[in-house]
N, C-alpha and C positions, 0 to 999 in steps of 0.2 A: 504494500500500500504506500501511495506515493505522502511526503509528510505537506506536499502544497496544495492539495485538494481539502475541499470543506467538507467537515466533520459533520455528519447526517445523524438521525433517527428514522428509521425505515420499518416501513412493516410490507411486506413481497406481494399481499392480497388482500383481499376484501376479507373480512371473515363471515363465514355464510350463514349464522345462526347458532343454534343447540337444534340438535335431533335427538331426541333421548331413543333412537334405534339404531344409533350409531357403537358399533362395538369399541372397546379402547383403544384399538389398534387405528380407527376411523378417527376418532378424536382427539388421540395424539398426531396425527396425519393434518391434522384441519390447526392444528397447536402449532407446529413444526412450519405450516405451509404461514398462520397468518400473525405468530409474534413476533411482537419490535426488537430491533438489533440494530446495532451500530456498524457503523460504514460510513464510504467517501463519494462523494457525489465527483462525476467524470463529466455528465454536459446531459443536456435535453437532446432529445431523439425524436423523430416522426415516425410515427406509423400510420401505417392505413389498416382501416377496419369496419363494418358493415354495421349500421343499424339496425338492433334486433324488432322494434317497431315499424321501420320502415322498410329495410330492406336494401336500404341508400349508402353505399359508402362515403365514408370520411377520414380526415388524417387528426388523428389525435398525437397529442406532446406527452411525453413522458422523462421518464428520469434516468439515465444510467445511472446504476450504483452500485459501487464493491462493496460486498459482506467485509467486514472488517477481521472476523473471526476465521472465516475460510477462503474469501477470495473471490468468491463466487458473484458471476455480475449481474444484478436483476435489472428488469426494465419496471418502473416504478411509477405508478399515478401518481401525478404532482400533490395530492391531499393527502399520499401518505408518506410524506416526505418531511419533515423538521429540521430544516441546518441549525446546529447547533454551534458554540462558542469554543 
């Protein structure tokens, strides 16, 4: 991790509720996929993507960012994103 990139709080996903049918093994998965973690933000990204109401695509902005603990780069909705100090 580079030491001149901004210091993040990141969460990788939406979290998609509680399902009490979910086995532990599901809600550790849903745990792992949607808590916050520290990392460095790299730059805002485009993608393209379809609207699930309409059908219409568009280019949405998101986040590069390095997991700080493993490395690993997510592409990150800007609301789950906190630069931190």
């Amino acid at each position: 991790m580079q030491e001149d990139l901004r210091k993040v709080m990141f969460q990788p996903g939406y979290c998609n509720g509680f399902d009490p049918d979910w086995t532990e093994e599901e809600r550790q998965e849903e745990y792992e996929r949607t808590r916050r973690r520290e990392g460095c933000f790299h730059k805002w990204v485009e993608e393209q993507d379809i609207c699930p109401q309409t059908g219409n695509p568009y280019t949405k902005t998101l986040a590069l960012v390095e997991d700080a603990d493993t490395g690993q780069m997510y592409k990150v909705e800007p609301e789950l994103i906190t630069f931190v100090k």
